[in-house]
Backbone bond lengths (Angstrom), bond angles and torsions (degrees), N, CA, C in turn:
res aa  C-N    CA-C-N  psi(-1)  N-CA   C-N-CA  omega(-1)  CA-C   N-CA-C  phi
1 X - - - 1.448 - - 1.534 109.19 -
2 X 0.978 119.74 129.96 1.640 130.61 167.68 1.112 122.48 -82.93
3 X 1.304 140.07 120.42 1.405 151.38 -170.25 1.938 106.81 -105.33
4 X 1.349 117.61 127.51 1.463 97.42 151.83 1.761 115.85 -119.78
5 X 1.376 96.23 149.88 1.585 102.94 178.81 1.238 106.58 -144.65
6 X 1.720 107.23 -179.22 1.463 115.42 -172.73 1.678 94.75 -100.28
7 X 1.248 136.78 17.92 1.420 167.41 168.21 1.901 89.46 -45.04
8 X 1.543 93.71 114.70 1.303 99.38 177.51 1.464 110.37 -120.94
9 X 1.642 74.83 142.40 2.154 108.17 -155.09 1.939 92.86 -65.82
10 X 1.501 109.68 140.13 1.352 110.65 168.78 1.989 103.97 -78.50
11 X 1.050 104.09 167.62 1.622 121.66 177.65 1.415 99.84 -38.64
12 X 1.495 122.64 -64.62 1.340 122.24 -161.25 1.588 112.94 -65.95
13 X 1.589 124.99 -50.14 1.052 134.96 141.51 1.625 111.40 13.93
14 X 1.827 84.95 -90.20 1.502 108.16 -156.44 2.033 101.46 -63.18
15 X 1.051 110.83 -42.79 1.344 126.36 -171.44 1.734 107.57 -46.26
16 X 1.602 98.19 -61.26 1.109 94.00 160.28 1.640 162.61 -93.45
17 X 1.693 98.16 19.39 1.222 137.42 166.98 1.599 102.62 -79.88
18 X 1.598 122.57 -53.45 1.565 104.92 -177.62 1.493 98.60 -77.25
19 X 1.047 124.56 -54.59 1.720 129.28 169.09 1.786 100.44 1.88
20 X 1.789 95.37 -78.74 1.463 115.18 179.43 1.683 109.85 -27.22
21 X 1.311 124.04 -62.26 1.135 113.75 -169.33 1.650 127.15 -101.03
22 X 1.451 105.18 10.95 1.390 122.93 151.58 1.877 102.59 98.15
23 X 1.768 109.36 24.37 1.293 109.14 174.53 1.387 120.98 -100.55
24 X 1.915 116.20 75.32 1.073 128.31 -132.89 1.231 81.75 -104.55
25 X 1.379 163.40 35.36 1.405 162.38 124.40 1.441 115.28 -65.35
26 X 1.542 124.72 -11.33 1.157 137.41 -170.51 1.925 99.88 -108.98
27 X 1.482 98.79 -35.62 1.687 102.99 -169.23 1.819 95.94 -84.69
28 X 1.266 143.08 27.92 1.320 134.16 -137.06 2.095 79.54 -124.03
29 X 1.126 82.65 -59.29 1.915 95.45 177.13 1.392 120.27 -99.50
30 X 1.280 125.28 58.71 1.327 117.65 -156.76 1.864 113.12 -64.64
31 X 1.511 116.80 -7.39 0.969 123.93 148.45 1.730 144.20 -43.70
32 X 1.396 89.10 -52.06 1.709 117.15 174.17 1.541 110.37 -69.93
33 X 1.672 107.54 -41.34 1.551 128.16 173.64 1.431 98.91 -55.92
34 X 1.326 141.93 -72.11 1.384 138.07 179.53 1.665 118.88 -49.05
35 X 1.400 112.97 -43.66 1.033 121.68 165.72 1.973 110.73 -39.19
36 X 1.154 79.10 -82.94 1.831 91.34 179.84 1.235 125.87 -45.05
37 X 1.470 114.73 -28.48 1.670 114.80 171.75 1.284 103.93 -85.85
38 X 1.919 144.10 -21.63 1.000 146.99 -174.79 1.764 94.70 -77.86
39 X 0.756 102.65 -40.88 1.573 93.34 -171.99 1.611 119.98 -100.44
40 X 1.470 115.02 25.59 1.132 151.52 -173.85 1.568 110.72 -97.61
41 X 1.126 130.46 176.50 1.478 146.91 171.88 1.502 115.20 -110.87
42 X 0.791 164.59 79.14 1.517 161.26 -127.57 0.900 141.29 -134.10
43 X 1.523 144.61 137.53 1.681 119.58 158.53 1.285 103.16 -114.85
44 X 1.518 139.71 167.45 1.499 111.71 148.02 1.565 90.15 -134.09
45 X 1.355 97.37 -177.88 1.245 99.94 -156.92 1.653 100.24 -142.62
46 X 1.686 122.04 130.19 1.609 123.08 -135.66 1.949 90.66 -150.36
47 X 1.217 86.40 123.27 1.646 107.10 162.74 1.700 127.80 -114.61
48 X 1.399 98.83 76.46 1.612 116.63 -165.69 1.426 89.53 87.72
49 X 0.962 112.73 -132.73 1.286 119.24 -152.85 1.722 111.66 -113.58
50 X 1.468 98.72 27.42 1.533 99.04 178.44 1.435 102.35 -129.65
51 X 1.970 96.70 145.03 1.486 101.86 -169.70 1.750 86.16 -74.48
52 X 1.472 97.03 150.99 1.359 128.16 157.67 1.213 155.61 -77.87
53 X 1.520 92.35 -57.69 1.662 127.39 -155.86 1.547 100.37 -160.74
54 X 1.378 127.38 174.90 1.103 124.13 -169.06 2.242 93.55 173.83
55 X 0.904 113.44 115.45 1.581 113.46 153.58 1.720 99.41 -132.78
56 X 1.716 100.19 146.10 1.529 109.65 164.96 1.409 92.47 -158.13
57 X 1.456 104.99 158.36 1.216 154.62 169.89 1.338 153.49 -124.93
58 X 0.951 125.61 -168.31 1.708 127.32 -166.64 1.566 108.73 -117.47
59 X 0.761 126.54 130.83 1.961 103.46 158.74 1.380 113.60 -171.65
60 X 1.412 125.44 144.39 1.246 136.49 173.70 1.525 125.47 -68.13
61 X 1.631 93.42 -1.68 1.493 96.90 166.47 1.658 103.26 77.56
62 X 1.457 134.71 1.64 1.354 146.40 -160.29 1.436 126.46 -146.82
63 X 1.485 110.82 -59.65 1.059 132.58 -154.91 2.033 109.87 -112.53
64 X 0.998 98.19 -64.16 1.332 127.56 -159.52 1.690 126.67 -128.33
65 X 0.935 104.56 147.10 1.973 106.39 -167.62 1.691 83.41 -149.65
66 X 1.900 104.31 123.56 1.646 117.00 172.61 1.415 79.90 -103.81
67 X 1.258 130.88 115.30 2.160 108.80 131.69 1.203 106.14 -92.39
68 X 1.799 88.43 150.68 0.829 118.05 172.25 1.615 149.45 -104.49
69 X 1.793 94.45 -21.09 1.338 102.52 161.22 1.435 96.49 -173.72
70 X 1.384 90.74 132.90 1.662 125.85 172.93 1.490 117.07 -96.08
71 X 0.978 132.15 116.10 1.688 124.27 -169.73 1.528 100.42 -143.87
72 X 1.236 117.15 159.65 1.449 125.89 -167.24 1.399 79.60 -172.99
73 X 1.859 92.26 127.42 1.786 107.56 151.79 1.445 105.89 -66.74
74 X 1.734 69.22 150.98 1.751 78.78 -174.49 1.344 135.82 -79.51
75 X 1.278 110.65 -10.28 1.348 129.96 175.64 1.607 104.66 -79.12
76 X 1.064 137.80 -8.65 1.187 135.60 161.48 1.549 128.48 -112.50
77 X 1.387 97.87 -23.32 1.968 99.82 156.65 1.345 118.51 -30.25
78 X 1.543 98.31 148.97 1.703 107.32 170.89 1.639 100.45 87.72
79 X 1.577 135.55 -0.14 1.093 140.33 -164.11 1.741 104.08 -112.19
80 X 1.305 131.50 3.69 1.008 118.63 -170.32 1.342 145.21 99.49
81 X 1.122 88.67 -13.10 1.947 129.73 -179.80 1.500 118.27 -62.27
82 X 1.259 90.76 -44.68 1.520 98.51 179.65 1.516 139.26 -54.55
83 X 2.447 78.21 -49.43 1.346 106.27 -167.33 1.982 94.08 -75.34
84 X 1.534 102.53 -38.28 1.941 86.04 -176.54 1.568 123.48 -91.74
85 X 1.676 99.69 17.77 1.384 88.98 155.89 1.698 101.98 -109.35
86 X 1.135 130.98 21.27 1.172 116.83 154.40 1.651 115.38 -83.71
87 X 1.728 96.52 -46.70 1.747 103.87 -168.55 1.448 87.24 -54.88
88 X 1.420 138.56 -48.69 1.676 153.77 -148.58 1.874 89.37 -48.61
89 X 1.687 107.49 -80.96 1.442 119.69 167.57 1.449 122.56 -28.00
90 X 1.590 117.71 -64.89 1.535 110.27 172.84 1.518 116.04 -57.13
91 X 1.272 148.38 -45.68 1.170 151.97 -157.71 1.870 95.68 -70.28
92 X 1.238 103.01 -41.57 1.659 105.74 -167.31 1.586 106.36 -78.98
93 X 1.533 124.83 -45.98 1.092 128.58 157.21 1.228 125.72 -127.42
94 X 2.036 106.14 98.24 1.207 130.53 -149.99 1.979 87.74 -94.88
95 X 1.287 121.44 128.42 0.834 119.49 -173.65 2.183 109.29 -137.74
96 X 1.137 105.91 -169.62 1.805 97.25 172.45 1.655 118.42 -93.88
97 X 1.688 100.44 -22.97 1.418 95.07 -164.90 1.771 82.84 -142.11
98 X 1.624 92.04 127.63 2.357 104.23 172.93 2.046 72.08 -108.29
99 X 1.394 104.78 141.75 1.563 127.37 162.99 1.508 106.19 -125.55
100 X 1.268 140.46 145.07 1.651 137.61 -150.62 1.444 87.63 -162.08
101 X 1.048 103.93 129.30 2.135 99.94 162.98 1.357 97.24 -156.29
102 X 1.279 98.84 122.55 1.756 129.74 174.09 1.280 113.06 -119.48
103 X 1.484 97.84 -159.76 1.604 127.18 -167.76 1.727 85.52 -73.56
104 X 1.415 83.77 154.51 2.394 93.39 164.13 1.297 98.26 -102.58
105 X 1.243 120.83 20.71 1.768 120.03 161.22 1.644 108.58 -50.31
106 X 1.371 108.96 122.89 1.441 119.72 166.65 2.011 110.60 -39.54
107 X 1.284 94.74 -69.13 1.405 90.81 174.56 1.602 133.37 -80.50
108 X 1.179 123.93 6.73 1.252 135.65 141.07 2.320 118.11 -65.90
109 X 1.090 89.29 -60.45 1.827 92.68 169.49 1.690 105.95 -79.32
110 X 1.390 115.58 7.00 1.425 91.13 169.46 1.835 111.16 -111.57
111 X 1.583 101.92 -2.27 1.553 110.87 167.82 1.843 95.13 -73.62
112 X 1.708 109.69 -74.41 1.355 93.25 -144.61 2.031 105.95 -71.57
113 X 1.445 129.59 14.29 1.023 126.12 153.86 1.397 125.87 -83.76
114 X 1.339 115.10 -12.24 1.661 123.15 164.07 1.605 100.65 -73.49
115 X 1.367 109.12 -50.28 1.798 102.48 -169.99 1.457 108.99 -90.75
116 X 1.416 116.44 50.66 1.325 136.52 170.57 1.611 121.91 65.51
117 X 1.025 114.99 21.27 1.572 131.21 169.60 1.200 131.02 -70.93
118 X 1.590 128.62 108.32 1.578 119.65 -178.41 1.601 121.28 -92.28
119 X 1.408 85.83 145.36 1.714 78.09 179.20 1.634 110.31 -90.36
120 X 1.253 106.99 126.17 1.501 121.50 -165.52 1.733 102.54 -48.49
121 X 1.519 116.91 -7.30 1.446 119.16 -168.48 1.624 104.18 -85.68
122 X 1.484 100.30 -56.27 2.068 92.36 152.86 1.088 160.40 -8.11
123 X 2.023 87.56 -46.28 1.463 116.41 -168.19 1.091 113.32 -107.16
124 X 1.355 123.79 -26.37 1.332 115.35 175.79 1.612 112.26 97.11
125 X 1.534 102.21 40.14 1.572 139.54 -136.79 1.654 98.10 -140.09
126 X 1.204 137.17 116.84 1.440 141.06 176.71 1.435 91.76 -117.75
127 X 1.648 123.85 147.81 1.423 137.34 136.18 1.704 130.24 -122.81
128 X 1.568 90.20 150.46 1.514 78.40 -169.58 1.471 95.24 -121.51
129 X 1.312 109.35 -179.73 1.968 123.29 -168.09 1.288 72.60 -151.43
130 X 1.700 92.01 164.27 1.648 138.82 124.73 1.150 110.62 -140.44
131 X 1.688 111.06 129.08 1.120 118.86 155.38 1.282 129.87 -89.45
132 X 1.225 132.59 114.38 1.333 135.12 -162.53 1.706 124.20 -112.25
133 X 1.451 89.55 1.21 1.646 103.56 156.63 1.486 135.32 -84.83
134 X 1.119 105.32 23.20 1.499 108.94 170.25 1.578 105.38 -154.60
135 X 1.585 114.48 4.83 1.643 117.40 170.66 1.663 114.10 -78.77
């Protein structure tokens, strides 16, 4: 049975949850990694006693909801996990505007456009970044 909660993942946990899906810029400081999900918005999502799943975000609590990362082991992807720790996140902090920016992987934009996600290119919608961790 799968449980989700606002149940926060210890270091090792989390380490090897991004580990799992090969987002090894995150496993580099596993310090900073705890940091950032502690001061995050969250659900994760636990089968007995192993982390699973994991989405967090940003939000003003009002206006707006950034996530930032959605992850699912991989041995359990494709199960649904994904999509209810997203619905899990919106329901808890129901806000006017969810903003998401990922990979332009086909099968990355073809999950979060199944679980009702637009691509800002549709809309007539531009975003911009800087990443300033590797400048």
């Amino acid at each position: 049975m799968i449980t989700y909660s606002k149940q926060v993942p210890n270091q090792t946990q989390l380490v090897n949850l991004y580990a799992s899906v090969g987002w090894l810029a995150y496993t580099k400081d596993a310090n900073s990694l705890v940091q950032a999900v502690s001061h995050s918005v969250f659900i994760s999502a636990w089968q007995e006693n192993t982390l699973i799943g994991l989405i967090r975000g940003v939000t003003d609590q009002h206006s707006i909801l950034f996530v930032q990362d959605l992850l699912v082991l991989p041995e359990v992807q494709r199960h649904g996990i994904g999509k209810r720790l997203m619905e899990e996140l919106v329901k808890a902090y129901p806000t006017g505007q969810l903003v998401l920016i990922t990979d332009d992987e086909p099968a990355t934009k073809a999950f979060y456009q199944k679980i009702g996600l637009l691509d800002t290119r549709q809309n007539h919608i531009c975003a911009f970044f800087k990443d300033t961790r590797w400048s």
